[in-house]
N, C-alpha and C positions, 0 to 999 in steps of 0.2 A: 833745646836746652840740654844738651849734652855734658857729661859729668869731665869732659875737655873747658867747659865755658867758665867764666872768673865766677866767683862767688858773688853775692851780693856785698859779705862784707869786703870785697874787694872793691868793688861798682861805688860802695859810698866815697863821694867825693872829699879827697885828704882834708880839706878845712874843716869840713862835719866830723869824719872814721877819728882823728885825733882825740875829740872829746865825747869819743859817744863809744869806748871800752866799755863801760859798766854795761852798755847794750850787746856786745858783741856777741854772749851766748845767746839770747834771743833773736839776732838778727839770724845768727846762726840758723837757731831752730824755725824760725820761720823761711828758709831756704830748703830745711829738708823738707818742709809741707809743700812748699810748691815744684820740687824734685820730684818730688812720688806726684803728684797729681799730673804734672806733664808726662809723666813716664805713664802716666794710667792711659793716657789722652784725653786729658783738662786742657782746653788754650786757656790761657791767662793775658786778663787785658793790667797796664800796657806791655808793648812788648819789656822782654827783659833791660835792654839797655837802654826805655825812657823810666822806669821807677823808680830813680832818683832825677828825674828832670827838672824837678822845680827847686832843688839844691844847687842853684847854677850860679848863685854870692856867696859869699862867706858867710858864718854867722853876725858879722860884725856889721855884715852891707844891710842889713835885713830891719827895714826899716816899720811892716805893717805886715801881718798874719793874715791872709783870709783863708778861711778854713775849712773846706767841704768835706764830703762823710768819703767818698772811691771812686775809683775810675768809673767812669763811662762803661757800661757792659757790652756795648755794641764796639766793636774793633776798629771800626771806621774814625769814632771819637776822641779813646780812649789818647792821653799826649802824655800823662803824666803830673799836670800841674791841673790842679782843683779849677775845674769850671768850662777852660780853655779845651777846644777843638783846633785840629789841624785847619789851615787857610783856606784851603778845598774845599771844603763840607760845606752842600749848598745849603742846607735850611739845617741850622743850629738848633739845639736842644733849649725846651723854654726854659729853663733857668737860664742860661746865656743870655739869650733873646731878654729875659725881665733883669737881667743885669745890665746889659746895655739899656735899656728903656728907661731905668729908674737914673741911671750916671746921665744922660743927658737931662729929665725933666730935673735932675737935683740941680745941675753946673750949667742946666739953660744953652749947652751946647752940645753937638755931636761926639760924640768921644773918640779920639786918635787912634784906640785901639783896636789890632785889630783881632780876630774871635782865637787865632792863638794865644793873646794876654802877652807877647813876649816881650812890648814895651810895658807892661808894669812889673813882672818880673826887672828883667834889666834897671828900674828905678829903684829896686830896694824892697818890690811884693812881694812874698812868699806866699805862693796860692798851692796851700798844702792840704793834702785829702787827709784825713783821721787813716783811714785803710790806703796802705800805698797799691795793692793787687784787691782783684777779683775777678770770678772765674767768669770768662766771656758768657756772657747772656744771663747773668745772675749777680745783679746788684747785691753788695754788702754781705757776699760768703765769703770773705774773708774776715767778718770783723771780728773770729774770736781765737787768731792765730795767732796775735802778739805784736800787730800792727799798731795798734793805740798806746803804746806802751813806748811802742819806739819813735812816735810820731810827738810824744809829748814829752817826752825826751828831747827831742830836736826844740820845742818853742822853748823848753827849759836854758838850750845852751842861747838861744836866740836872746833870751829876755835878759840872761848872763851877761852876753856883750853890749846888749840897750837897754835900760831900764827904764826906756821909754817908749819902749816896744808897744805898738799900734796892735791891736786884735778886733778883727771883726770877725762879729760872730754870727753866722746865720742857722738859726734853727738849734734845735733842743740837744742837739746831738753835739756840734762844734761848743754850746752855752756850758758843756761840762768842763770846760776846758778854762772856763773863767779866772779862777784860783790864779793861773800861770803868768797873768799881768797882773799889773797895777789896775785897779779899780779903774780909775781917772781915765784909762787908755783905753777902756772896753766897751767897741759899740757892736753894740746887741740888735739881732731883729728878726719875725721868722725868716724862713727860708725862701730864696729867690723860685722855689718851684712852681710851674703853676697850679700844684696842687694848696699851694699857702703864701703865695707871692703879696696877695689880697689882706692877709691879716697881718698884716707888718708890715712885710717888707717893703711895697708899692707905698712912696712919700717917706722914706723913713732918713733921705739924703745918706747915705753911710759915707760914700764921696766928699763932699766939703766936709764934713765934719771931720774924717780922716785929716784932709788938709789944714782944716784951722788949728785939730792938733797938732799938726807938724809947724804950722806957721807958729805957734805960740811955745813951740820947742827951740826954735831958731833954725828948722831944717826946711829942706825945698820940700815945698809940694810936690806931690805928682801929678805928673801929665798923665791923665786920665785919657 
């Protein structure tokens, strides 16, 4: 991460960087915190040029939020879009693992996707972490840089161009983020982990229910 490399607010994708000025001195300031850290020797997961990966639609194309807390600590994982691992990675992290588990027993079928998530992005998912960084081997040290700030910013301009923006929420952390939808649109449940997968989450279909909202929107489903 050489002081040669683009800035972050340069990295944000033009359809997001347009409407997300009022963030740009924080986006700011949270590039000189992760400048000094790599310059200490901090790695930071994901690498620099996937931390906006899951901004790959406009905000217009952005049909359903899921919403996880940070990257993956372990570097192997980390991709940039909340949940998803790279295609490689033989045995997936159990949140993955109980997300795939509960989209089939909900739709009664195998799911199309595969553990990168890039067909549900590509449909209009935005599978956005709360913290876009964190410092390889240490979940959720970045959550008080100014990541949440700008992360809820982004569902702000999303829910701007839908107002019938889909949120699913897993866990107590993502549930703070309620406010930013329409009531009607927000499915709630704990966390896919398998430290809490059991009290909620397991049976809770987030899946059709997504899609019946969409059907009774007049929009497609997703192919799950």
């Amino acid at each position: 991460m050489s002081s040669a490399e683009s800035s972050l607010w340069d990295l944000t994708p033009q359809a997001w960087q347009k409407k997300l000025i009022a963030q740009q001195a924080n986006l700011e300031a949270i590039d000189d915190i992760l400048r000094s850290e790599f310059a200490s020797g901090v790695e930071i997961n994901p690498v620099r040029s996937d931390i906006f990966a899951a901004l790959t639609m406009s905000p217009e194309a952005v049909k359903v939020v899921i919403v996880g807390q940070d990257p993956y600590p372990n570097s192997e994982l980390a991709t940039g879009r909340a949940f998803a691992v790279p295609e490689h990675v033989a045995t997936p992290p159990g949140s993955l693992r109980n997300i795939f588990r509960e989209c089939e027993a909900d739709l009664g079928s195998v799911p199309i996707a595969k553990q990168d998530l890039r067909s549900w992005a590509n449909q209009g998912v935005l599978l956005l972490n709360r913290c876009l960084t964190t410092r390889r081997g240490e979940s959720n040290s970045h959550h008080s840089i100014g990541w949440q700030e700008f992360t809820s910013a982004l569902i702000s301009i999303a829910a701007a161009a839908n107002p019938n923006l889909i949120g699913v929420l897993w866990g107590k952390s993502s549930q703070e983020l309620t406010s930013l939808f329409d009531a009607q649109f927000v499915i709630a449940s704990a966390h896919p982990s398998p430290l809490s997968a059991y009290r909620g989450f397991i049976g809770s279909k987030p899946f059709s229910k997504v899609n019946d909202l969409l059907a009774h929107q007049g929009q497609e489903p997703i192919t799950w």
